[in-house]
N, C-alpha and C positions, 0 to 999 in steps of 0.2 A: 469546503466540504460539500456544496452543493451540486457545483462542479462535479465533482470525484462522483457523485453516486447518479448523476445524471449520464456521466461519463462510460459509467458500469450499466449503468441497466441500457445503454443506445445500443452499446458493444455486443451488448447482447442478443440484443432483437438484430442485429445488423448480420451477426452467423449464425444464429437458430433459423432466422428468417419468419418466425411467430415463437411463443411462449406463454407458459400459465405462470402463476405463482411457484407451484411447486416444480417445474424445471429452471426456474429459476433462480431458489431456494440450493436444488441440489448441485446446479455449478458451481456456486460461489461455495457451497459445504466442501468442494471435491477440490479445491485450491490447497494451494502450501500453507503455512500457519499463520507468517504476516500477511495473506488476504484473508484468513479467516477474520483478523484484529483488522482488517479495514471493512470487510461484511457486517461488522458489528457497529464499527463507528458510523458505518454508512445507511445503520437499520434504526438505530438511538438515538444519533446526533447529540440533543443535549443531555440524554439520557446516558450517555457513556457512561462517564466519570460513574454515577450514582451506580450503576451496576456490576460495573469492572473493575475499575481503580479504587472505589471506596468499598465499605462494609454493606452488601448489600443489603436492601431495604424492601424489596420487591419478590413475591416470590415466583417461581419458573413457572407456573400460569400466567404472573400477571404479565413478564416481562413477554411471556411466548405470544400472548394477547397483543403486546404493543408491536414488536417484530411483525405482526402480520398486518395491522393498522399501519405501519409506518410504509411500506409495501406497497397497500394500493394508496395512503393519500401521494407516494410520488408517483403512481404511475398515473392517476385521476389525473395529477399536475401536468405532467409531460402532454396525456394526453387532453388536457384544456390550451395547452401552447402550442399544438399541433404536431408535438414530434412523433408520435407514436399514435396507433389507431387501435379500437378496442371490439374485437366481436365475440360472436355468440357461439359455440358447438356444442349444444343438447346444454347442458348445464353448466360447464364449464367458460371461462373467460380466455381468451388468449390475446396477444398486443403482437402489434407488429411494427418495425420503424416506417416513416413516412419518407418522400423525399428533404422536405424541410428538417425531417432529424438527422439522416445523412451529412447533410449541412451542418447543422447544429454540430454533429459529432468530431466531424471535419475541423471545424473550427476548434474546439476543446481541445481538442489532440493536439493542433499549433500550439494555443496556449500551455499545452500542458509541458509539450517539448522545451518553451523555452523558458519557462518556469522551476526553478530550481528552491530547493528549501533554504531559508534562511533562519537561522536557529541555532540560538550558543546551546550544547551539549555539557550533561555537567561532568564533570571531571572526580574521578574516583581510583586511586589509586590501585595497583593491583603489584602480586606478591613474585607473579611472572612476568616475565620480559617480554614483548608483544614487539614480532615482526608481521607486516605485513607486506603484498608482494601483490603488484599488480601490473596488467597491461590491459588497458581500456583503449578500444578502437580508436582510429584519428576523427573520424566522424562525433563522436562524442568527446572533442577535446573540451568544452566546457566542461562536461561534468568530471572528467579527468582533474582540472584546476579546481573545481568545487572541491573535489576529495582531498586534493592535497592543501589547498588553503583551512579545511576542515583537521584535518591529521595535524598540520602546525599548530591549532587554536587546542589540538586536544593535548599538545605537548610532545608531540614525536618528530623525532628527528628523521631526517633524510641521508642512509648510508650510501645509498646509490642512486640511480637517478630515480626507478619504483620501484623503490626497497628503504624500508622505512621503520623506524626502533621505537618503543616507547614503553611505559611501566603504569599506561592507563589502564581501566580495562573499560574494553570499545563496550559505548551505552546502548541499551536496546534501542531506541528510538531512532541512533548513527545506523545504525543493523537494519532496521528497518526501512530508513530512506534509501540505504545502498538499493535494497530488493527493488522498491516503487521508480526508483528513476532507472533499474533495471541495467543495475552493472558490478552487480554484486558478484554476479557469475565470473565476473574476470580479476577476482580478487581471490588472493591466499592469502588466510591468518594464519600461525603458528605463536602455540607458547612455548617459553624457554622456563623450565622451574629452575630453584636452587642447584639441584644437583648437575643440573646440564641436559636436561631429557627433552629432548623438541617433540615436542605435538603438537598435531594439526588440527586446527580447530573448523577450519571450512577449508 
């Protein structure tokens, strides 16, 4: 995780080329819905769970209070490790990445490409019949194999060579790693109900 939010805030400053808090705040707000669920895990860290998966205990001051602490103690950190520099304009803060964060970022990105999720998904039976249809570039033939070695463990069969049956129903978290390892896009879901009605789900 530490990775992933060091990963996001370099990416950052690397195309803004400087940044405050609050544009930084609203990139990550102006994302699709699983980066909003990694802006959060990326802002809470151990705080998730307690705010989102469980019965919240916190209320929206306290947590908005912690999102903004958590904010500047990574960006203080980046910038005590050198990746990011920190100035002044009239009252405000802005960061900017260094050449040692370019590096830094450079290298994450290796790691991140060649890092693949490893994680049994849990299996939940579903009432529709689940095709999915995919063509993932040949450059990403790993993750190609990740998917399909995944779609076996979740119990679906292979009717064609990517085209593929099953009566799971795909878990948010499968959904979610398709988006972050960014090949969700070359994927079609469709359900089949009882009566025979195909819909497309993505």
């Amino acid at each position: 995780m530490k990775n992933l939010r060091t990963k996001f805030i370099l990416e950052a400053a690397e195309k803004l080329g400087k940044f405050s808090i609050e544009i930084l705040d609203f990139l990550i707000t102006s994302q699709p819905k699983h980066y909003k669920k990694i802006r959060r895990k990326m802002l809470y860290g151990a705080f998730y769970d307690e705010l989102f998966e469980k019965p919240k205990k916190l209320s929206h001051e306290e947590y908005k209070k912690l999102e903004e602490q958590r904010f500047y103690n990574l960006l203080n950190h980046l910038q005590k490790e050198g990746l990011v520099r920190r100035s002044k304009e009239e009252k405000n803060s802005f960061w900017s990445i260094t050449d040692k964060g370019k590096k830094k970022l450079k290298f994450i990105n290796e790691q991140f490409a060649l890092k693949l999720p490893s994680k049994s998904y849990k299996k939940e039976n579903d009432n529709n019949l689940k095709i999915i249809i995919f063509d993932i570039p040949e450059d990403d033939s790993r993750k190609r194999k990740w998917l399909r070695n995944n779609l076996v463990a979740l119990n679906f069969s292979k009717l064609q060579k990517s085209v593929w049956i099953g009566s799971i129903k795909l878990p948010k978290d499968f959904i979610e790693d398709l988006k972050i390892m960014d090949i969700f896009q070359y994927i079609e879901i469709f359900s089949v109900n009882r009566t025979g009605t195909i819909g497309r789900e993505k």
